[in-house]
Backbone of each chain as ProteinMPNN parsed JSONL, in Angstrom:
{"seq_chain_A": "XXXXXXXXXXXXXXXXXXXXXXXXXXXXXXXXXXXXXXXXXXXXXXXXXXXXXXXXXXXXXXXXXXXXXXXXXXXXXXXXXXXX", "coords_chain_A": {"N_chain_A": [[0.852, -1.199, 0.0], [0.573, 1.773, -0.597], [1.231, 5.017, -0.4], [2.776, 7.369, -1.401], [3.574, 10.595, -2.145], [3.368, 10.733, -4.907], [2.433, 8.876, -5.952], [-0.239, 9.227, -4.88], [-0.698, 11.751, -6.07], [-1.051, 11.548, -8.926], [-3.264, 9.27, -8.538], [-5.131, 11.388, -8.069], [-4.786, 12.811, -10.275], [-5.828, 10.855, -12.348], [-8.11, 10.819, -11.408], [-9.633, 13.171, -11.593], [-9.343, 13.375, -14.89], [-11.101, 11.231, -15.47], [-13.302, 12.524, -14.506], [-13.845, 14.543, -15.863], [-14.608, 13.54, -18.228], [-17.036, 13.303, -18.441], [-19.435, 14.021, -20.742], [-21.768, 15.358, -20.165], [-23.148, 18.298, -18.463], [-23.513, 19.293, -15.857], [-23.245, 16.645, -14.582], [-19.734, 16.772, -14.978], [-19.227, 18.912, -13.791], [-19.868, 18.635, -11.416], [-18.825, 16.223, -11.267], [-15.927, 17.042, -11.205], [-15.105, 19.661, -9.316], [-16.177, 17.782, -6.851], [-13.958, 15.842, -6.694], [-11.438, 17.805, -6.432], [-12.582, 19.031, -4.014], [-12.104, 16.519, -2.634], [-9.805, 16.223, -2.185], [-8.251, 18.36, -1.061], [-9.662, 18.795, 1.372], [-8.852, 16.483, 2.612], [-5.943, 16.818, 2.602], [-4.543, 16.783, 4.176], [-4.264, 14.644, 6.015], [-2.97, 11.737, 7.584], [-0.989, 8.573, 8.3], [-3.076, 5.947, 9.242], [-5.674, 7.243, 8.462], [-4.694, 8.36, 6.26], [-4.309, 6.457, 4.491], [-6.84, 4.973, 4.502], [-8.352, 6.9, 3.283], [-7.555, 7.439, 0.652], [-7.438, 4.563, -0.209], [-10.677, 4.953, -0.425], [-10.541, 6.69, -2.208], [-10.002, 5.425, -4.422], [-11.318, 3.707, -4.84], [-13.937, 5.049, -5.515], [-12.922, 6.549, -8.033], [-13.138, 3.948, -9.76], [-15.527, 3.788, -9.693], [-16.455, 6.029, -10.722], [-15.45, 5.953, -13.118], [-16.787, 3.716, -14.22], [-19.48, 4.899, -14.182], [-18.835, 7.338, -16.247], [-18.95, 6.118, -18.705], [-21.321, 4.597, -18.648], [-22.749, 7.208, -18.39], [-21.917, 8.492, -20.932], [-22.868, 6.742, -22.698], [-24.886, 7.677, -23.497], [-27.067, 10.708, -24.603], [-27.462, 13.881, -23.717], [-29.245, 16.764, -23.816], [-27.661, 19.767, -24.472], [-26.743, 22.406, -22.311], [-28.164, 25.802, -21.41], [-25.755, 27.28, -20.487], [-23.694, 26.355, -21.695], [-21.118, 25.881, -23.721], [-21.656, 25.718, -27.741]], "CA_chain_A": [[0.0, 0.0, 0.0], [1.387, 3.097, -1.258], [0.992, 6.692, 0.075], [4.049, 8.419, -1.536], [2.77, 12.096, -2.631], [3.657, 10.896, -6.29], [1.034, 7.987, -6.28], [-1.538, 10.143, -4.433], [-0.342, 12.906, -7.509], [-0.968, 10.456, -9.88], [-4.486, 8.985, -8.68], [-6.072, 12.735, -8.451], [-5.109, 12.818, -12.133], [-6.551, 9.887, -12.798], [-9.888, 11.2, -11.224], [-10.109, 14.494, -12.401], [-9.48, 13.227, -16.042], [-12.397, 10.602, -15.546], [-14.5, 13.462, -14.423], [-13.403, 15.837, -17.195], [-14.937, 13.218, -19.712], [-18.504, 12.87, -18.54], [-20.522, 14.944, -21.442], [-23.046, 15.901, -19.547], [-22.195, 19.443, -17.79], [-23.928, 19.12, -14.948], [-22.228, 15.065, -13.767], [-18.417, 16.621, -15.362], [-18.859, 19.441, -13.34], [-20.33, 17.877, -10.073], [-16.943, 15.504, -10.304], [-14.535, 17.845, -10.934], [-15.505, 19.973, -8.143], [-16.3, 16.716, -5.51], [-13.049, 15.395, -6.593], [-11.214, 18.666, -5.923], [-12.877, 18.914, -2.676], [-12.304, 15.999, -1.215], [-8.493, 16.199, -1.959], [-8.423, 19.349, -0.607], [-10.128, 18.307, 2.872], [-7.946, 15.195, 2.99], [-4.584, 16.748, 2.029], [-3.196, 16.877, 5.554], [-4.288, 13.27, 7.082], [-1.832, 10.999, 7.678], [-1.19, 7.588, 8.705], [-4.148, 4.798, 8.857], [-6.44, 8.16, 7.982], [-4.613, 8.368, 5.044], [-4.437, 5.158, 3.717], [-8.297, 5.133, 3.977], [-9.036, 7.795, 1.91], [-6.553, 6.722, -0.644], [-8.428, 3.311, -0.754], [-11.816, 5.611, -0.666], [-10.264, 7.743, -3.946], [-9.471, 4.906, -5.45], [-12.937, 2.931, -5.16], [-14.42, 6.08, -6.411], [-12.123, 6.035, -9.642], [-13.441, 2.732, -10.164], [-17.232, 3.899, -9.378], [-16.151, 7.387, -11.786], [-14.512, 5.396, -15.005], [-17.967, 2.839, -14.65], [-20.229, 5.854, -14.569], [-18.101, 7.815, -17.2], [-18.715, 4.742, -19.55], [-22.749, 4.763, -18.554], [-23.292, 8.157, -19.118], [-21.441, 8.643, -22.244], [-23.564, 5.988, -23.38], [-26.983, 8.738, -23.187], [-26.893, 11.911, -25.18], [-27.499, 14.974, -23.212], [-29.07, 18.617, -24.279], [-26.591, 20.918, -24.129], [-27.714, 23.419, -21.062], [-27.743, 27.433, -21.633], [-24.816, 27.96, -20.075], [-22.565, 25.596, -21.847], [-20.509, 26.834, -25.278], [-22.273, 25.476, -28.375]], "C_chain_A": [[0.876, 1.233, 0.0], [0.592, 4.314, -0.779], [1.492, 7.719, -0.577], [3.194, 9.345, -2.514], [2.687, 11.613, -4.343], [2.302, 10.134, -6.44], [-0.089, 8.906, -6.041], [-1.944, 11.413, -5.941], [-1.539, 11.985, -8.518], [-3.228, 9.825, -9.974], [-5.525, 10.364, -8.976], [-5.849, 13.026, -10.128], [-5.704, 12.264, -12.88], [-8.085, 10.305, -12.543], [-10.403, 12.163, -11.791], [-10.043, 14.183, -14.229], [-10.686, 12.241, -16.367], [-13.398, 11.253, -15.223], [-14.473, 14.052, -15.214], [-13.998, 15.285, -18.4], [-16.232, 12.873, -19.607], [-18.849, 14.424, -19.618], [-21.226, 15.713, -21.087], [-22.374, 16.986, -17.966], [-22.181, 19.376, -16.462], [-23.396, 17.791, -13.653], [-20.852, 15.438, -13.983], [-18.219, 17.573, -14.162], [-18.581, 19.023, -11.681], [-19.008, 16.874, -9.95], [-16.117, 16.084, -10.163], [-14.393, 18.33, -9.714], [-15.843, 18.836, -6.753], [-14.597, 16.022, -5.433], [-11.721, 16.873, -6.426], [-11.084, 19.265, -4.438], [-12.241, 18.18, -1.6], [-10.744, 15.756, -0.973], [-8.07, 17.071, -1.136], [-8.236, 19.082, 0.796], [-9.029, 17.339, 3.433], [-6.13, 15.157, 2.784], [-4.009, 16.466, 3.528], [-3.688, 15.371, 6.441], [-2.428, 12.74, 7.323], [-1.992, 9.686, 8.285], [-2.93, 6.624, 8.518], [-5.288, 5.696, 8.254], [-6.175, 7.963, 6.188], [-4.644, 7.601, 4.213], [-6.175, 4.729, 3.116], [-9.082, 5.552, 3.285], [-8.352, 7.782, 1.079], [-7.378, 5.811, -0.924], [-9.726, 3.927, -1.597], [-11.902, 6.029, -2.227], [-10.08, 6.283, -4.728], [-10.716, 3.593, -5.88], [-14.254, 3.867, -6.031], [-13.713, 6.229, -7.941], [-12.826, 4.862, -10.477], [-15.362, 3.011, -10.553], [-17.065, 5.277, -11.013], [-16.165, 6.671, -13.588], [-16.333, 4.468, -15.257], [-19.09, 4.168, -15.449], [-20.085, 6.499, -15.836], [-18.76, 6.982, -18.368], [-20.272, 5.202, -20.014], [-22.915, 5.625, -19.402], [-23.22, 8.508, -20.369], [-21.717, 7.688, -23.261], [-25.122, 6.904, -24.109], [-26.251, 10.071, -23.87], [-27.805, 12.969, -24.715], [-27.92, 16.118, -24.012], [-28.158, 19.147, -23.53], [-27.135, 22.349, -23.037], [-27.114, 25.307, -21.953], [-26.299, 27.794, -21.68], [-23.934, 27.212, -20.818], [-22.312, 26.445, -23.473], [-21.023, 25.466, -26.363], [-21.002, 24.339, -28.971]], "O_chain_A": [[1.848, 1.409, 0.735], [-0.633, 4.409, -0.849], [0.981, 8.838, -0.529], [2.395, 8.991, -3.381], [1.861, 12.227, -5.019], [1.284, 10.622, -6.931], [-0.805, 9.304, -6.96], [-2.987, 11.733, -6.509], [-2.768, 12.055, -8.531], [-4.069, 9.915, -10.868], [-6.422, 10.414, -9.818], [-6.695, 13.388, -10.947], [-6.163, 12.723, -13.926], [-9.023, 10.14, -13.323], [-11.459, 12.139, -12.423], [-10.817, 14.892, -14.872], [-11.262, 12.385, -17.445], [-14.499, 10.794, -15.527], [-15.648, 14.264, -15.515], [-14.08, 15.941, -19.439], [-16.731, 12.193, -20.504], [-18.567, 15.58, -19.301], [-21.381, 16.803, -21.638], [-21.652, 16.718, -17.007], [-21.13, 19.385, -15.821], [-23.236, 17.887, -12.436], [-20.154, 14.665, -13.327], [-17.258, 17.332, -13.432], [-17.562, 19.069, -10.992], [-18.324, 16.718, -8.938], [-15.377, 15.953, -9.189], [-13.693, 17.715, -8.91], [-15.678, 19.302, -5.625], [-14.069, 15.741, -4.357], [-10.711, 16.214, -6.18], [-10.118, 19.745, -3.845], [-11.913, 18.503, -0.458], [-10.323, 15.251, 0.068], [-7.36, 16.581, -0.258], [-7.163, 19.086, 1.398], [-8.464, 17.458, 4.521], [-5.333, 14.22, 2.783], [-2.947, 15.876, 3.726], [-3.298, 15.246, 7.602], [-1.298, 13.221, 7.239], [-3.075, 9.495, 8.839], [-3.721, 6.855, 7.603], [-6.011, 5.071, 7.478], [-6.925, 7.631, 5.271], [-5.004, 7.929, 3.083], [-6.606, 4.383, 2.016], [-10.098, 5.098, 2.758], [-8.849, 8.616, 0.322], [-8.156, 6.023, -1.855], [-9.974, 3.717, -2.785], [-12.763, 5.862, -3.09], [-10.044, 6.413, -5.952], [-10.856, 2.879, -6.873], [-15.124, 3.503, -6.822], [-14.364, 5.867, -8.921], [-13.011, 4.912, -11.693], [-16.104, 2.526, -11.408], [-17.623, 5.152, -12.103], [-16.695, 6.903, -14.675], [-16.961, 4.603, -16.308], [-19.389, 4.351, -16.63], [-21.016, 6.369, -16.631], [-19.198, 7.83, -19.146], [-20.598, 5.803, -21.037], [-23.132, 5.476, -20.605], [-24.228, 8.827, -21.0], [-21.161, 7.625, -24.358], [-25.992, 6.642, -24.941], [-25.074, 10.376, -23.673], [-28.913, 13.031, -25.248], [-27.141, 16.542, -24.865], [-27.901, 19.053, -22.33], [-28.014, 23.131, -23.399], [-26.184, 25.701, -22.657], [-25.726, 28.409, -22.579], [-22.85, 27.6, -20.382], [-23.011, 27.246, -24.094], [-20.849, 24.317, -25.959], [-21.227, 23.616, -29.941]]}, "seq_chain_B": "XXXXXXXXXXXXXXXXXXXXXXXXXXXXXXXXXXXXXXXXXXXXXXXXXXXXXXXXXXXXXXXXXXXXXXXXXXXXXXXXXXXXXXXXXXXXXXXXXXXXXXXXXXXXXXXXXXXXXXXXXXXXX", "coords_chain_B": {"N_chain_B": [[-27.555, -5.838, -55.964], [-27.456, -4.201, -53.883], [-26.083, -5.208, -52.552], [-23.537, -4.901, -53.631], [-23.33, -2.152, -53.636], [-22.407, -1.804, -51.341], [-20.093, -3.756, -51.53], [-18.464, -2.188, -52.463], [-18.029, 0.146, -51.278], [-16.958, -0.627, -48.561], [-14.962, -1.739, -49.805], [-13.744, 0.604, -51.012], [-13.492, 1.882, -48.45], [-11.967, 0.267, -47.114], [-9.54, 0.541, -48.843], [-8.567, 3.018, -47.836], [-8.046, 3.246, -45.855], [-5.393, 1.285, -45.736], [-4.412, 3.248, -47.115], [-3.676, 4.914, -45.386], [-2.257, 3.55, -43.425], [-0.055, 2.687, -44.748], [1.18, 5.496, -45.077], [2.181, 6.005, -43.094], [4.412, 4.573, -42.158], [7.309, 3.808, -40.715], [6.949, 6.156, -39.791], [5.798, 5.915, -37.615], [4.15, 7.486, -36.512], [1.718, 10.312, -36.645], [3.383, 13.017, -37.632], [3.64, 16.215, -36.08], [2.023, 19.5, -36.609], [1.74, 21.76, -35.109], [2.892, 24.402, -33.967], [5.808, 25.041, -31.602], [5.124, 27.586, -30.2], [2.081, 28.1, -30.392], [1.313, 26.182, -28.959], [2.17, 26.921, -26.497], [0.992, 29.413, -26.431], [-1.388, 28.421, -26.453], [-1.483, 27.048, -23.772], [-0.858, 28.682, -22.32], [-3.367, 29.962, -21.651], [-5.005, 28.036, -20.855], [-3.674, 27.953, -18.22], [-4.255, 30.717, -16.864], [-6.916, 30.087, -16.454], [-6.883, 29.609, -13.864], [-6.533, 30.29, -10.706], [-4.523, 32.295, -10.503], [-1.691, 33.298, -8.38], [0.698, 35.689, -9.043], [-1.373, 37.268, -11.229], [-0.741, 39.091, -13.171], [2.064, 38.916, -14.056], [4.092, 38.165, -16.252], [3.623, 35.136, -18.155], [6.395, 32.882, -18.887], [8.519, 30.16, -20.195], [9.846, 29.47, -18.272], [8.85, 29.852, -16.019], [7.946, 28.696, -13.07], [5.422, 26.153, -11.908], [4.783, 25.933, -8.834], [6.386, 27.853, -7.529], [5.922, 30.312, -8.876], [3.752, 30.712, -9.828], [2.232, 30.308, -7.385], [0.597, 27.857, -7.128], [-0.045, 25.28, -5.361], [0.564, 21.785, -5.029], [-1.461, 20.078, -5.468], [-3.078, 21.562, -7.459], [-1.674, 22.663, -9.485], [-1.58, 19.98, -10.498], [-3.803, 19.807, -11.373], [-3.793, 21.564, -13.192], [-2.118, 20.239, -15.397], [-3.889, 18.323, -16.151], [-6.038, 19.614, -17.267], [-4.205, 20.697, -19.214], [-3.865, 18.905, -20.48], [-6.399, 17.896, -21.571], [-7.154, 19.969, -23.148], [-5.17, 19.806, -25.069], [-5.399, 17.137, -26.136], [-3.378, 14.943, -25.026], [-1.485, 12.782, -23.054], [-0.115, 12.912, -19.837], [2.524, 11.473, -19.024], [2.709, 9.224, -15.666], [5.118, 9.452, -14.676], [6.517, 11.548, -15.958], [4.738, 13.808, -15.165], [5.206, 13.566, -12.617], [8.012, 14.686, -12.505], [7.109, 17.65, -13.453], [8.354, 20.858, -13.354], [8.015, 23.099, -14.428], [6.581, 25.427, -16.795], [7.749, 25.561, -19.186], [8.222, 22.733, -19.321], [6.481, 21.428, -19.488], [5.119, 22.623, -21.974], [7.131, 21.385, -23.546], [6.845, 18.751, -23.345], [3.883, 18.24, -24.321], [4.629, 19.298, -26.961], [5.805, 17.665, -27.837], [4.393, 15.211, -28.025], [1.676, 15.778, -29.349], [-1.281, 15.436, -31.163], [-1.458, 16.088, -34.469], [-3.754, 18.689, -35.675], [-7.61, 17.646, -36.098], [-8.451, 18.211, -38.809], [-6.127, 17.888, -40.48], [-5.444, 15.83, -40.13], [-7.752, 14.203, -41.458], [-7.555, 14.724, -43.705], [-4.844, 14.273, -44.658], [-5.477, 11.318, -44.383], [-7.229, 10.66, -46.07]], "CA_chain_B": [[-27.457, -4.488, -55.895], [-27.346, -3.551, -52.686], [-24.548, -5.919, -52.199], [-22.866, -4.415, -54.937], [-23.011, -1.065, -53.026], [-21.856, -2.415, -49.752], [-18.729, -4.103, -51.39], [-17.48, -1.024, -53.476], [-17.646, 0.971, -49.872], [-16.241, -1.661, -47.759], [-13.488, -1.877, -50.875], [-12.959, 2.208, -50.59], [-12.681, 2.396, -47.326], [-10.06, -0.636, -46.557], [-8.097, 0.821, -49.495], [-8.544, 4.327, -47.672], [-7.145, 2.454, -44.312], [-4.771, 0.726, -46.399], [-3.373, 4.029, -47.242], [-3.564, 5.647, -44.102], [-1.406, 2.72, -43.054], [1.224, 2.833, -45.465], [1.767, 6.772, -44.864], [2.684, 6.121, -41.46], [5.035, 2.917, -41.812], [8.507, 4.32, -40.778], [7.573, 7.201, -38.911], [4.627, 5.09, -36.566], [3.343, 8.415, -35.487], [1.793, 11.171, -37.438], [4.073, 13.96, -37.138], [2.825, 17.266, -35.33], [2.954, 20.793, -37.209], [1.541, 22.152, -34.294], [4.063, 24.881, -33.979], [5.977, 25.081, -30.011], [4.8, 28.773, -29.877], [1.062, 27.587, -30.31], [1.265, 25.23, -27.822], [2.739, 27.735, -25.552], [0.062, 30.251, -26.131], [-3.086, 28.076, -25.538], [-1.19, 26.547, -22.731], [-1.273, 30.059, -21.234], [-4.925, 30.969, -22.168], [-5.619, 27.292, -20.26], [-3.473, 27.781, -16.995], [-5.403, 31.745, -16.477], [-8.161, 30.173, -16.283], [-6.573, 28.986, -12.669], [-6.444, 31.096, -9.949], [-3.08, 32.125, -10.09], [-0.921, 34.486, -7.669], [0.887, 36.641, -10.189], [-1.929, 37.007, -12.127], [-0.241, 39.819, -13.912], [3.146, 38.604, -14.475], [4.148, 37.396, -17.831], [4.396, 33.9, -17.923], [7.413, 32.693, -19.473], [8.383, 28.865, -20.367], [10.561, 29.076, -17.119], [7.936, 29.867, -15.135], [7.173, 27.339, -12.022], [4.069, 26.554, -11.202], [4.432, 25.972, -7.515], [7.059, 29.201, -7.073], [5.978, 31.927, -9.336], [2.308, 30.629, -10.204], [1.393, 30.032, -6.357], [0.108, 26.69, -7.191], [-0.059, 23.8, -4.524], [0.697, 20.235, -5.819], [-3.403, 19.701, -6.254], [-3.385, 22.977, -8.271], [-0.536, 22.319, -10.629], [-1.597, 18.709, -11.095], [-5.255, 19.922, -12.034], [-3.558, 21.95, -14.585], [-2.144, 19.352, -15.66], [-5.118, 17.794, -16.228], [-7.028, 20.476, -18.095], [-3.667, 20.963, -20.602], [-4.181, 17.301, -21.196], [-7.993, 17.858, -22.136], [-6.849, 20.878, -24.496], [-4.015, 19.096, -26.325], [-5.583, 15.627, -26.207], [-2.212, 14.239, -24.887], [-1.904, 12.097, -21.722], [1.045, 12.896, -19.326], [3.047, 10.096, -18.417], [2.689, 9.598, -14.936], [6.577, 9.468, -14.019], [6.795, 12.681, -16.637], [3.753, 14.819, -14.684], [5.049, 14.006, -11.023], [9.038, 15.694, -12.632], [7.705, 18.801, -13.957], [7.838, 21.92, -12.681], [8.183, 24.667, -15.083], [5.46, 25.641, -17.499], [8.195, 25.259, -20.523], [8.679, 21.302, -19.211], [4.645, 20.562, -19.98], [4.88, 22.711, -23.067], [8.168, 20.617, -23.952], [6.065, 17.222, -23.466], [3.17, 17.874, -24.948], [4.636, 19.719, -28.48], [6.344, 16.22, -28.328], [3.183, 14.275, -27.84], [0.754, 16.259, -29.542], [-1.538, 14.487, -32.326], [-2.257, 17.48, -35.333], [-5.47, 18.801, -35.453], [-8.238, 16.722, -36.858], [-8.969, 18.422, -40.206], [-5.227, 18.221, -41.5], [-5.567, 13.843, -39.876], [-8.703, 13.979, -42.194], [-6.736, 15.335, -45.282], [-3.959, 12.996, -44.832], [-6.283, 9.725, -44.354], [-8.127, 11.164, -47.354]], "C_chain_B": [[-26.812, -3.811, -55.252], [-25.803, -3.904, -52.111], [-23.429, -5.866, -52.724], [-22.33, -3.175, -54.37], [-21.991, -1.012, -51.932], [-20.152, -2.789, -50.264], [-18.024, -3.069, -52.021], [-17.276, 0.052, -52.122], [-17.082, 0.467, -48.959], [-14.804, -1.302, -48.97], [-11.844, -0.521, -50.636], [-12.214, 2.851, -49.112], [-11.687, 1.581, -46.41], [-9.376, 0.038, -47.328], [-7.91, 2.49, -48.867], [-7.625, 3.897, -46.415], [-5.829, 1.478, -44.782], [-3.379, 2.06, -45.945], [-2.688, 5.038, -46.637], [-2.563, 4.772, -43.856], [0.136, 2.908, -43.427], [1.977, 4.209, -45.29], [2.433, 6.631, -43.696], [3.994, 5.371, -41.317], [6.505, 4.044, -41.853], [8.348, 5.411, -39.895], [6.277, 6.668, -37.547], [4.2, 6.065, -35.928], [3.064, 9.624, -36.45], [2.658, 12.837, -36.602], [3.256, 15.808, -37.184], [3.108, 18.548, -36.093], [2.157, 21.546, -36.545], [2.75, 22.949, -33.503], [4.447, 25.134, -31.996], [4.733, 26.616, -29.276], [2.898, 29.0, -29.436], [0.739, 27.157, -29.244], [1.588, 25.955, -26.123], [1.532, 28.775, -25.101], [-1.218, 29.609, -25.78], [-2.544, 27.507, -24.261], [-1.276, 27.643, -22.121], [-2.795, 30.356, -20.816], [-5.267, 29.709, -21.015], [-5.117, 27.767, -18.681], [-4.307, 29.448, -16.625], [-6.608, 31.55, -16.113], [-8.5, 29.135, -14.547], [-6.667, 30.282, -12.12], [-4.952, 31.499, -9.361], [-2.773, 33.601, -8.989], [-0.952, 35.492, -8.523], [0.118, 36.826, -11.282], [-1.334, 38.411, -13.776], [1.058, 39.987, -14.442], [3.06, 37.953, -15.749], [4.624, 36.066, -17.545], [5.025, 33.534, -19.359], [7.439, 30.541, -19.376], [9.61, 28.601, -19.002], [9.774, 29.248, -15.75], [7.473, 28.588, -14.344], [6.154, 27.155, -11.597], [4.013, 26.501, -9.46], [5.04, 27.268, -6.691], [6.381, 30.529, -7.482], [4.342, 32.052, -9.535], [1.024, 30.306, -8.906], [0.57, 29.107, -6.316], [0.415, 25.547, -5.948], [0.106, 22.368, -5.592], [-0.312, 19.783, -6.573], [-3.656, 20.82, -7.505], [-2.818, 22.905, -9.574], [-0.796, 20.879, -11.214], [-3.282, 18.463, -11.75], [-5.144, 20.706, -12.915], [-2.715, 21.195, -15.131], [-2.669, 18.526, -16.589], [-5.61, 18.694, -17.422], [-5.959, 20.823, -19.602], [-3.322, 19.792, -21.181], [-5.428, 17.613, -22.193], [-7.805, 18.964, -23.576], [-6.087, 20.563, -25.361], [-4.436, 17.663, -26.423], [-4.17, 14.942, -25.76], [-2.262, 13.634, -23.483], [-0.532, 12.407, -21.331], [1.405, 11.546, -18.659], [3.193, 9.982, -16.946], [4.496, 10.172, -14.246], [6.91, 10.727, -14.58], [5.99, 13.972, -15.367], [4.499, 14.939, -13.642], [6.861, 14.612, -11.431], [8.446, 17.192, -13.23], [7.359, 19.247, -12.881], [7.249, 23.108, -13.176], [7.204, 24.358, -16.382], [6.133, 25.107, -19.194], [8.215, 23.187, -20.805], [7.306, 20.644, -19.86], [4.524, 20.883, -21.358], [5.898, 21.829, -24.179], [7.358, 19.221, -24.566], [5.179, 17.786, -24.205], [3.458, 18.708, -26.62], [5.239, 18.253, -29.046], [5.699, 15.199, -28.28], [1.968, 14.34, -28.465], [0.642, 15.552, -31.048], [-1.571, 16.093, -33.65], [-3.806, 17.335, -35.412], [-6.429, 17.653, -36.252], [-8.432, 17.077, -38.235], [-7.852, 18.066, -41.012], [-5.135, 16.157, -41.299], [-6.479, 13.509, -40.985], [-7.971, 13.808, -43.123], [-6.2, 14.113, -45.295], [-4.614, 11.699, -44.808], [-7.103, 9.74, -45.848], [-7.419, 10.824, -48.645]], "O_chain_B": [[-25.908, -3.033, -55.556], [-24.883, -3.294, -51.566], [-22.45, -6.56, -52.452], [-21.125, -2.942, -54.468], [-21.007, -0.288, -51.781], [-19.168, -2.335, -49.68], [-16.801, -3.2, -52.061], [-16.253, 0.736, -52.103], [-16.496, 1.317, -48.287], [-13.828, -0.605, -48.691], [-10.634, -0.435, -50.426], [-11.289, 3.586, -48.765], [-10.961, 1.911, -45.473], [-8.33, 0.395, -46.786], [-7.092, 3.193, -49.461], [-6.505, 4.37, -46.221], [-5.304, 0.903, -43.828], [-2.359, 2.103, -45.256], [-1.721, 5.736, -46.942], [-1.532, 5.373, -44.162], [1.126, 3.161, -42.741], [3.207, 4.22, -45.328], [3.39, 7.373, -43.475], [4.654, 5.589, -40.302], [6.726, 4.863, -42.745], [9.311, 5.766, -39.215], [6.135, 7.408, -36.574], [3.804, 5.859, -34.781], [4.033, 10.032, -37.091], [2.514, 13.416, -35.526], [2.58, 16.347, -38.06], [4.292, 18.817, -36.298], [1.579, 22.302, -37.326], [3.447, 22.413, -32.641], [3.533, 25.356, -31.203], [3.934, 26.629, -28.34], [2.458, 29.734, -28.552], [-0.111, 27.701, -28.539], [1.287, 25.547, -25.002], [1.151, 28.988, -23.95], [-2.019, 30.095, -24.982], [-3.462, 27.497, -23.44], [-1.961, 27.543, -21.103], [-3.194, 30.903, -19.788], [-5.866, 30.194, -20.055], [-6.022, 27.969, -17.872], [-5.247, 29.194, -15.873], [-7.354, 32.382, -15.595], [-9.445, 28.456, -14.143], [-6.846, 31.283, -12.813], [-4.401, 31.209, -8.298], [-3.464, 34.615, -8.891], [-1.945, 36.135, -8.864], [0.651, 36.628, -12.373], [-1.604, 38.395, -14.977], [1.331, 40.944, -15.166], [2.102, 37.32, -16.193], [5.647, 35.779, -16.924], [4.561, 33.717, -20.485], [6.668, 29.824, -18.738], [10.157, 27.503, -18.895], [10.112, 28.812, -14.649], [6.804, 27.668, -14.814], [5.736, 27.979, -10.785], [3.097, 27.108, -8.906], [4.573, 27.715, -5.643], [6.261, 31.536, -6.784], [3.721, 33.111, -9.448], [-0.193, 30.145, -9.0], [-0.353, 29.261, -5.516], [1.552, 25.077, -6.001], [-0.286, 22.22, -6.75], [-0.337, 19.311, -7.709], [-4.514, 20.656, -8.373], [-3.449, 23.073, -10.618], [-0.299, 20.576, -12.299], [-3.797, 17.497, -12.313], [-6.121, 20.861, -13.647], [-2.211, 22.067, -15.838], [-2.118, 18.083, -17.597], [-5.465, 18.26, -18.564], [-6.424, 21.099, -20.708], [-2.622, 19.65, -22.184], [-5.352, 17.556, -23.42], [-8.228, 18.759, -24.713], [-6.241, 21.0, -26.502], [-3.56, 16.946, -26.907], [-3.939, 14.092, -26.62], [-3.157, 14.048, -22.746], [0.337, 12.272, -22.193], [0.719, 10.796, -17.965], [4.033, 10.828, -16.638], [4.768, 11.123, -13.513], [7.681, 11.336, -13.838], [6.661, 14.852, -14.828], [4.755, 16.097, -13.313], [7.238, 15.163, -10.397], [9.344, 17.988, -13.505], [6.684, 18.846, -11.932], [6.398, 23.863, -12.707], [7.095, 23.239, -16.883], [5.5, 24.548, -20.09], [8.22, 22.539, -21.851], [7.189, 19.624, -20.539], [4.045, 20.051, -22.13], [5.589, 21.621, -25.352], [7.27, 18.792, -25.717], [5.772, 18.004, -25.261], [2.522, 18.7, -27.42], [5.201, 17.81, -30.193], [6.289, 14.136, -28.476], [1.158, 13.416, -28.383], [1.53, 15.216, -31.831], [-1.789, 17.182, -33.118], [-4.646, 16.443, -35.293], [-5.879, 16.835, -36.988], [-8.607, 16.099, -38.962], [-8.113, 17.862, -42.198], [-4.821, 15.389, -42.209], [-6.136, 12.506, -41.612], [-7.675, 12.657, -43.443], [-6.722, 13.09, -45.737], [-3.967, 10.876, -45.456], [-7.452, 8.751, -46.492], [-7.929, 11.119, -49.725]]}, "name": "protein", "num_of_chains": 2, "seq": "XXXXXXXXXXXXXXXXXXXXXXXXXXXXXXXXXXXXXXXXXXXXXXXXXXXXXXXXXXXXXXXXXXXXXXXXXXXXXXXXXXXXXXXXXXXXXXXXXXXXXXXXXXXXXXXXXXXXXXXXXXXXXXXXXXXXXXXXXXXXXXXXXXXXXXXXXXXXXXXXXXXXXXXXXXXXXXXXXXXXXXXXXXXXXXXXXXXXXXXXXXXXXXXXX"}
């Protein structure tokens, strides 16, 4: 089980680029922003804390890439706010 | 008839993948004319749209993101991220967790970068 800042590096890239590819503005944005967050909150654990929410991020990745898959199966209207 | 149609488009477009094929053989990657300077300037236009420190400093290709751009590790590795999504290119992870400097990402990805799709069209064409 791995902690070292590089892996941790490494998985938030992995999440934020599986959020970055849902279509739909409203689920890309909602990950970016949750996955943002919860790095954020969780930057300063340490020890058995940290290992947990490492596991956590990394069951979410798994839950993210499925979803990702789903959604981008369904074709979305494009909302107001989004660029044409 | 129909089956007549079917094999003359099936025909065209293996010999179109054919010749897509053959263009490539020797250099196994289509080569990028996606000039550095390009790459430099939307890479700017993407990291502004961070919340940087110096937001009024000129950024330069020596520019650090965690020294001069007031970036945190999460900050710099979510731009990162977003000058992945704008250049279609994937950072290697062992590449992402050495850079630092804004010229090192624009380095990798002018050396990773696919050309746009209309000139991929042409050439497959």
């Amino acid at each position: 089980m791995t902690t070292s800042p590089q892996a941790v590096r490494s998985l938030y890239r992995s999440m934020l680029r599986e959020a970055r590819g849902f279509t739909n503005y409203n689920f890309r944005n909602y990950f970016i922003r949750r996955t943002r967050d919860s790095f954020r909150e969780n930057a300063n654990l340490k020890g058995e804390d940290a290992i947990k929410a490492i596991n956590e991020a990394k069951n979410d990745l798994k839950i993210l890439h499925r979803q990702n898959v789903i959604s981008n199966m369904y074709d979305f209207d494009k909302l107001v706010v989004e660029k044409v | 008839m129909f089956a007549n149609i079917v094999r003359a488009s099936l025909r065209s477009s293996l010999s179109a993948s054919l010749r897509s094929t053959t263009l490539n053989t020797g250099a196994f990657r289509f080569v990028s004319n996606v000039s550095k300077d390009d790459v430099f300037a939307r890479s700017i236009a993407v990291l502004k749209t961070f919340e940087l420190k110096n937001i009024n400093d000129e950024i330069t290709s020596s520019t650090q993101f965690t020294k001069d751009l007031g970036m945190d590790s999460l900050d710099y590795n979510d731009a990162l991220v977003a000058l992945e999504e704008e250049f279609d290119v994937v950072f290697d992870d062992a590449v992402a967790n050495e850079i630092t400097t804004v010229g090192e990402a624009v380095d990798y990805i002018s050396k990773n970068i696919m050309p746009e799709e209309d000139i991929l069209d042409k050439e497959i064409r």
